[in-house]
C-alpha positions as CSV (number, residue, x, y, z in Angstrom):
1,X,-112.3,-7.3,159.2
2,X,-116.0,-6.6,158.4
3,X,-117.8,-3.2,157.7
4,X,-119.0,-1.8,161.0
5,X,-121.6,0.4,161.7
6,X,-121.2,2.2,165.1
7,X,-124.7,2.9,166.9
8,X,-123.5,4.5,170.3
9,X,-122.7,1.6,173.1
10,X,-123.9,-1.2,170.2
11,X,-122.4,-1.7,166.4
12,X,-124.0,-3.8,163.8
13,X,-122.0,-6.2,161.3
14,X,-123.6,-7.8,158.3
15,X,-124.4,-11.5,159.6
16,X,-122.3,-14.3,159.1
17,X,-124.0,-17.1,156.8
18,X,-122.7,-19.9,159.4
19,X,-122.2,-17.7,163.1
20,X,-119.9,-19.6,165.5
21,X,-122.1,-21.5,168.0
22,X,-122.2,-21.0,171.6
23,X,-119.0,-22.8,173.3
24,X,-119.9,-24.6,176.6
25,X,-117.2,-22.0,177.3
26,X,-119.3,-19.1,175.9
27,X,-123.2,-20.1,177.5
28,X,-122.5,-18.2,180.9
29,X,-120.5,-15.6,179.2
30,X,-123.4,-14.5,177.0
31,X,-125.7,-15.0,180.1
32,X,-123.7,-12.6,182.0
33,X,-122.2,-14.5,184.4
34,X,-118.7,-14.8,183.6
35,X,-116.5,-12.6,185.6
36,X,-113.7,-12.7,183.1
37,X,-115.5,-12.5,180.0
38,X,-118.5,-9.8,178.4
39,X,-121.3,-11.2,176.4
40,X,-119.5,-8.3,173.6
41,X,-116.6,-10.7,173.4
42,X,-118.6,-13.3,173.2
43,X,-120.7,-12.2,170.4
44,X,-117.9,-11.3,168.6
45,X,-116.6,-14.1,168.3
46,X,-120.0,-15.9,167.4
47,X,-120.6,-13.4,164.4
48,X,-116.8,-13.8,163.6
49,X,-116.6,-10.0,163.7
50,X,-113.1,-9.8,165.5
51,X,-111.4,-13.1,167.9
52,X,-108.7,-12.4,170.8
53,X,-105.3,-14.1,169.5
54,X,-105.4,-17.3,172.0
55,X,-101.6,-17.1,173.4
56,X,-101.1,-20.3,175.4
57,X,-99.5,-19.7,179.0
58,X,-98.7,-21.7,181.9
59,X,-102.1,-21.5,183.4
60,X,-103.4,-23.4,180.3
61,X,-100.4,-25.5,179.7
62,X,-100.6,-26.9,183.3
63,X,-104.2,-27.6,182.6
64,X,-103.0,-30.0,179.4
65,X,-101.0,-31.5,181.2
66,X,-102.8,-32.6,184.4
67,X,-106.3,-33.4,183.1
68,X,-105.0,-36.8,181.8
69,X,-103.6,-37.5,185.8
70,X,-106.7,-36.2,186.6
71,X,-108.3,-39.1,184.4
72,X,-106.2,-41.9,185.9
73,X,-107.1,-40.2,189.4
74,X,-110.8,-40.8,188.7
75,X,-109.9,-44.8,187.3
76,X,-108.2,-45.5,190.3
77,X,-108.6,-43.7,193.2
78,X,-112.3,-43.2,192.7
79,X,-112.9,-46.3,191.2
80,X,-114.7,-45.6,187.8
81,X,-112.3,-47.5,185.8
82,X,-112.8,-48.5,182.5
83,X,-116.2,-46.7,183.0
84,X,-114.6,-43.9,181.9
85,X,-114.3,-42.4,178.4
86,X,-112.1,-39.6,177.1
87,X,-112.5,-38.0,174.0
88,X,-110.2,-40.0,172.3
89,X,-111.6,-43.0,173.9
90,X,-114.8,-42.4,171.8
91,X,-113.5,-40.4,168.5
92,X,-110.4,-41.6,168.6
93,X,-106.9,-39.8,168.4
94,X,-107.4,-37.2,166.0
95,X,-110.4,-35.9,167.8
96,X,-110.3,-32.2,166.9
97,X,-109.7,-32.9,163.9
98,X,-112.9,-35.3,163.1
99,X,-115.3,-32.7,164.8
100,X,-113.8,-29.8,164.6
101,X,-114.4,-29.2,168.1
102,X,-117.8,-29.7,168.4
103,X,-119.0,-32.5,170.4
104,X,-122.9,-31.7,169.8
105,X,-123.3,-31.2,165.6
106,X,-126.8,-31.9,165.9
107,X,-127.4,-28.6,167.6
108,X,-127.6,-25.4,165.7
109,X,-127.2,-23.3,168.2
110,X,-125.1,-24.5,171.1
111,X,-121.9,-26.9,171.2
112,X,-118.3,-27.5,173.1
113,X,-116.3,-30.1,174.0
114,X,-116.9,-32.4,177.2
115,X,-113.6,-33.5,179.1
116,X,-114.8,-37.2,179.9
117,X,-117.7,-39.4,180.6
118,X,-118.5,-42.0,183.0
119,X,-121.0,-45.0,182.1
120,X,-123.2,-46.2,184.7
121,X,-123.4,-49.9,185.2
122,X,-125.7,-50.8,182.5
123,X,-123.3,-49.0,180.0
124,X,-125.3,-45.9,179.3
125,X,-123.2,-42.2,180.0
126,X,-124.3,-41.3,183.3
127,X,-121.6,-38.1,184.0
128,X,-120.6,-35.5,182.1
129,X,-117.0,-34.8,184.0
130,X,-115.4,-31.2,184.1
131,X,-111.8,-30.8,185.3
132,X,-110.5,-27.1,186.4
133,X,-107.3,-25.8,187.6
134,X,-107.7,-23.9,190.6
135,X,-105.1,-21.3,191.5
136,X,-104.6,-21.1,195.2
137,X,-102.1,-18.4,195.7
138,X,-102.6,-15.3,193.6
139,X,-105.0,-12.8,192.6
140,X,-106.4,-14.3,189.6
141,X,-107.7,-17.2,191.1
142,X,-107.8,-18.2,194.4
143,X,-109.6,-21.3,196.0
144,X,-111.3,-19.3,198.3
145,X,-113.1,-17.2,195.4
146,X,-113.7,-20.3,192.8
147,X,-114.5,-23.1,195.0
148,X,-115.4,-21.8,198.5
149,X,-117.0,-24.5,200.4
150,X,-116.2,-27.4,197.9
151,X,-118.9,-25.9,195.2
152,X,-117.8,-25.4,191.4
153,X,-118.1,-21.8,191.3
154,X,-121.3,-20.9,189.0
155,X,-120.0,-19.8,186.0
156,X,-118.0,-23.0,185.7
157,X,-120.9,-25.1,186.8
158,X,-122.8,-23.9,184.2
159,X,-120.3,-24.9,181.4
160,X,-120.5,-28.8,182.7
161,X,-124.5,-28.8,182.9
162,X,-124.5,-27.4,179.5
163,X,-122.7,-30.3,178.3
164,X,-125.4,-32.8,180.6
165,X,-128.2,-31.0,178.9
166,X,-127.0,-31.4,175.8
167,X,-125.8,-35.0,176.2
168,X,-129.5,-35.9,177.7
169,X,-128.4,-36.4,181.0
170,X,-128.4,-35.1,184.7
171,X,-125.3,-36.2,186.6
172,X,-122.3,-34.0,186.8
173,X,-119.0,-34.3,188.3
174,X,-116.5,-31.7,188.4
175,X,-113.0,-32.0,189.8
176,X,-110.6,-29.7,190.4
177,X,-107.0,-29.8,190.9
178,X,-105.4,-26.8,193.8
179,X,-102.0,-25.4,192.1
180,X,-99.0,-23.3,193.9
181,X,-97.4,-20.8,192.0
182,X,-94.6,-20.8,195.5
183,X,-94.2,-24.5,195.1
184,X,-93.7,-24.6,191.2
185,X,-97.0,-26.2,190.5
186,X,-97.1,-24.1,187.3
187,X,-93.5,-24.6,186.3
188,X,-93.5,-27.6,186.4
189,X,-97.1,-29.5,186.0
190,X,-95.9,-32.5,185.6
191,X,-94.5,-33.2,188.8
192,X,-98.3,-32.6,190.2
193,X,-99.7,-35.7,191.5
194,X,-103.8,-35.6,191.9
195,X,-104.9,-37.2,195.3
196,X,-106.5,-36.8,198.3
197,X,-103.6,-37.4,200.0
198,X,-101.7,-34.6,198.7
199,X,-104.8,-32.4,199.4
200,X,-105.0,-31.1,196.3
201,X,-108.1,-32.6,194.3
202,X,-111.3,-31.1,195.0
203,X,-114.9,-33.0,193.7
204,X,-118.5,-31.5,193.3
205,X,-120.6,-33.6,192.3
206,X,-124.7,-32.4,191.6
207,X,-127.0,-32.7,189.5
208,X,-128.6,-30.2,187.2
209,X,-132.2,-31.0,187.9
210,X,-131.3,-30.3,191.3
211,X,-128.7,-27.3,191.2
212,X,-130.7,-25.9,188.2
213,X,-134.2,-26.3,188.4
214,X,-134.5,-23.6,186.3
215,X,-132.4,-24.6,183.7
216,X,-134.5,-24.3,181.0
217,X,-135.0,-20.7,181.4
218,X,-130.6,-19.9,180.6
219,X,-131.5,-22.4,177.6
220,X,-134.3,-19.9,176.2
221,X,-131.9,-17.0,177.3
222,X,-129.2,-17.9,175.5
223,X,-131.1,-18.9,172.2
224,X,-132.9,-15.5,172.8
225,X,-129.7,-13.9,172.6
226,X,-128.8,-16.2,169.5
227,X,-132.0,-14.7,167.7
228,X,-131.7,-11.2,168.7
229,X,-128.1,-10.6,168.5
230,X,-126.2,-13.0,166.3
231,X,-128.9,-13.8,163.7
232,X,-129.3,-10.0,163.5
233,X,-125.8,-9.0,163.4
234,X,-126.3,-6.4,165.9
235,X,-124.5,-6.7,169.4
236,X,-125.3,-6.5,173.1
237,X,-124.0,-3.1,174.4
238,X,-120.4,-3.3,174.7
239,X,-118.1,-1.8,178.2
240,X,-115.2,0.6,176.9
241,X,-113.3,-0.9,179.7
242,X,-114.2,-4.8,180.2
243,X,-114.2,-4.7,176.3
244,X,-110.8,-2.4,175.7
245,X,-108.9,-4.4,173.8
246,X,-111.3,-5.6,171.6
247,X,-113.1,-1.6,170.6
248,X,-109.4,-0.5,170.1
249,X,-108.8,-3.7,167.0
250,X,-112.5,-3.0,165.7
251,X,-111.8,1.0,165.7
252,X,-108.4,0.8,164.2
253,X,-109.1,-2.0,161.5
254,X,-112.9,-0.9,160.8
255,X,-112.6,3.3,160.6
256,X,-115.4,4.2,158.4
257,X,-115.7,8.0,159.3
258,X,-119.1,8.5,157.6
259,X,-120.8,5.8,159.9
260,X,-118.3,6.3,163.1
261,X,-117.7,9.9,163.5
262,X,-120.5,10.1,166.9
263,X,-118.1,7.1,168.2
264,X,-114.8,8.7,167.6
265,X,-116.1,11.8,168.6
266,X,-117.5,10.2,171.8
267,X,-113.8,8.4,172.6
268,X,-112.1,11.3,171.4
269,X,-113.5,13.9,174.0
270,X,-112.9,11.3,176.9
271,X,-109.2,10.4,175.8
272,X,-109.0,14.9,175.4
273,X,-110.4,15.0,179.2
274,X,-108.3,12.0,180.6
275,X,-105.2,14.1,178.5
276,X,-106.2,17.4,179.5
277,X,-106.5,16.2,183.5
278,X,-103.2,14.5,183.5
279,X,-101.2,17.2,181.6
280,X,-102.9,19.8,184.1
281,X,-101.0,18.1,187.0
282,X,-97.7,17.3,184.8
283,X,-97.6,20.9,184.0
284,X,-97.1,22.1,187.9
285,X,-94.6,19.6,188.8
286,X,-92.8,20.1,185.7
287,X,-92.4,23.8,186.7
288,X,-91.4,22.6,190.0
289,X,-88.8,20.2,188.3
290,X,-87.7,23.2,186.4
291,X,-86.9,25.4,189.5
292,X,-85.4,22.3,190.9
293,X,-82.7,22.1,188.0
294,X,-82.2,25.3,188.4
295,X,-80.8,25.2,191.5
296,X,-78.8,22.2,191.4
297,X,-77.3,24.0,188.3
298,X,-76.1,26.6,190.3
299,X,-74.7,24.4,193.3
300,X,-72.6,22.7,190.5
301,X,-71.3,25.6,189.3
302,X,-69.6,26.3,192.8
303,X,-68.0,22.6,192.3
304,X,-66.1,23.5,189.5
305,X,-62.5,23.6,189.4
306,X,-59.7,24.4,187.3
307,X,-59.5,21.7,184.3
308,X,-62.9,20.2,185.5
309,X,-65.3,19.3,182.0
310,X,-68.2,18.1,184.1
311,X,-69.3,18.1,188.1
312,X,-71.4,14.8,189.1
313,X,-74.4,15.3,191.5
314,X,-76.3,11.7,192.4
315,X,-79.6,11.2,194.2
316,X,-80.9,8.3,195.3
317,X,-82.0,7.1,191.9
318,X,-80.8,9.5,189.1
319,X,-77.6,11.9,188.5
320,X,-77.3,15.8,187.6
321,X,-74.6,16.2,185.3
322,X,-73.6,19.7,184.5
323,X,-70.9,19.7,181.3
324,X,-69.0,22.6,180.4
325,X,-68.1,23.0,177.4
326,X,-66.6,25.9,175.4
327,X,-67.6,27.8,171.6
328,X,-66.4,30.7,169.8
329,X,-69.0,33.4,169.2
330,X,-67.9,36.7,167.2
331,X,-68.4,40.1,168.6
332,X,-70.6,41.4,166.1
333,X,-70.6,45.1,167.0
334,X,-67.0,45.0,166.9
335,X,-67.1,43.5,163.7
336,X,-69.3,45.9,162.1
337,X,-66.8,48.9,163.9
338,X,-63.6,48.1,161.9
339,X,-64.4,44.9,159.8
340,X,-61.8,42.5,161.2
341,X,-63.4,38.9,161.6
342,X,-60.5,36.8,164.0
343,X,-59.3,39.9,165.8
344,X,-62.9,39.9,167.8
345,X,-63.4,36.7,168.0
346,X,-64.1,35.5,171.7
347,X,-64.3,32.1,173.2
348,X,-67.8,31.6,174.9
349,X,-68.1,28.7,178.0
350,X,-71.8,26.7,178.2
351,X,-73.0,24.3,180.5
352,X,-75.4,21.4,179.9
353,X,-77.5,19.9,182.7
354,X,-78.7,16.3,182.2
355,X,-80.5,14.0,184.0
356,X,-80.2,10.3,183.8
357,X,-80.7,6.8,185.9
358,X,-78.6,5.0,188.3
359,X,-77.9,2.1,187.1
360,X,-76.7,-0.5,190.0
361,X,-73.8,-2.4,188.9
362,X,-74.7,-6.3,189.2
């Protein structure tokens, strides 16, 4: 973990000799319009300050294994044929491993890695193509939110003219394959066949000149992000809550309390207020709790009977058990009147109230 220097909303890390370029993946995150990502994360990452762990799931394992059906989709049904290249098609198998996943070397500051291309018919790339997994039931990811009216959602579209731009080309093609969590679709991903006839496959096709005539200017804002932020080592303002996860690793593996103390004081005092609010209301229904118990204690006294160790009182979800149990406890002032120890000795009865959950048998 590097040393970091806390400057309010911003910190400040010593800059990397080689930063991490800006992913496809990345360029509308640090533009600002990714609605799952901050341009924080982002730089992060580029200055290889601090990374999240990538934990594969079966969103992203459903996307490995349909983009190649996708590619036969777009040979057959569509046409394109041997006109298509995958990556493997043009680095071979071990892709990754021969660029490192980095498709565009030659730039310094951007680079990512295209899913396929499609010649034209004189043999020169005339697509970039970008396959998604759309989500149609659930919050995360609905069809109606990501491709409402047949249009790549922006964020995504970005991503795909990116690689276009970088490739020297204008034509994009993005295709997007509609999964069911209710039917399985994510369970089982293999058994998800891409066609029109299923009513599953989604295309948007544009071009950038067209959809981005403006394009130029999210080049020179992300290179003037790359200048001012990365080069510099100091970040764009980060969000205590978009970025949570990420400020709680830097403040726990980075505490430097000379340079931090304004930020932990700063966190501490909300965390204290947050605290201080909740335990405020805990406090009044604990009483309440309190004078609760206290009364079912003394209905389950009444229960007891002759031989009885314990008296069982269930609600709807947990059980008041009042256990007696008995000590011996010595008279003391007896004691101290004629010094006999076992002649005063009397037996003393308790009872314990607990509380616990109702467990349904299965």
């Amino acid at each position: 973990m590097k040393d970091i220097k806390w400057n309010g909303s911003t910190i400040a890390v010593e800059p990397p000799k080689k930063p991490k370029k800006i992913s496809g993946t990345h360029f509308p995150t640090v533009l600002g319009f990714d609605p799952w990502k901050t341009n924080f994360e982002a730089w992060c990452k580029n200055t290889r300050t601090y990374e999240i762990p990538f934990e594969g799931n079966k969103y992203t394992n459903a996307g490995e294994v349909i983009e190649p059906k996708v590619f036969e989709f777009l040979r057959t049904s569509m046409g394109f044929g041997d006109r298509l290249l995958t990556p493997t098609d043009v680095y071979g198998k071990d892709y990754f491993k021969k660029t490192w996943g980095d498709f565009f070397p030659e730039s310094e500051v951007f680079s990512g890695m295209w899913d396929a291309l499609i010649k034209g018919d004189n043999g020169e790339i005339e697509y970039v193509v970008e396959v998604k997994t759309v989500q149609i039931d659930g919050r995360s990811g609905s069809l109606e939110d990501r491709w409402k009216d047949g249009e790549a959602p922006h964020y995504q579209a970005l991503q795909a003219s990116l690689y276009a731009y970088l490739l020297g080309i204008d034509k994009v093609l993005m295709v997007a394959v509609a999964l069911e969590d209710k039917k399985g679709d994510y369970e089982h991903p293999e058994q998800v066949v891409p066609s029109y006839a299923n009513g599953n496959v989604y295309i948007d096709e544009f071009r950038v000149s067209k959809r981005y005539p403006n394009f130029e200017f999210y080049i020179a804002q992300a290179i003037a992000y790359w200048n001012t932020h990365v080069l510099t080592g100091i970040s764009p303002e980060f969000d205590e809550k978009k970025d949570a996860e990420i400020l709680k690793a830097l403040r726990t593996n980075s505490l430097n309390p000379e340079t931090d103390m304004v930020a932990l004081i700063n966190e501490g005092e909300k965390l204290k207020a947050e605290i201080d609010e909740v335990t405020a209301t805990l406090s009044l229904k604990e009483k309440r709790l309190k004078t609760i118990n206290k009364q079912i204690k003394q209905y389950a006294l009444k229960q007891f009977r002759d031989g009885d160790k314990k008296v069982s009182i269930k609600g709807q979800r947990y059980e008041w058990v009042l256990s007696k149990t008995s000590t011996t406890e010595l008279d003391k002032e007896s004691l101290k009147a004629d010094g006999l120890l076992e002649k005063y000795s009397e037996e003393k009865i308790n009872y314990r109230l607990t509380t616990s959950e109702i467990k349904e048998d299965k």
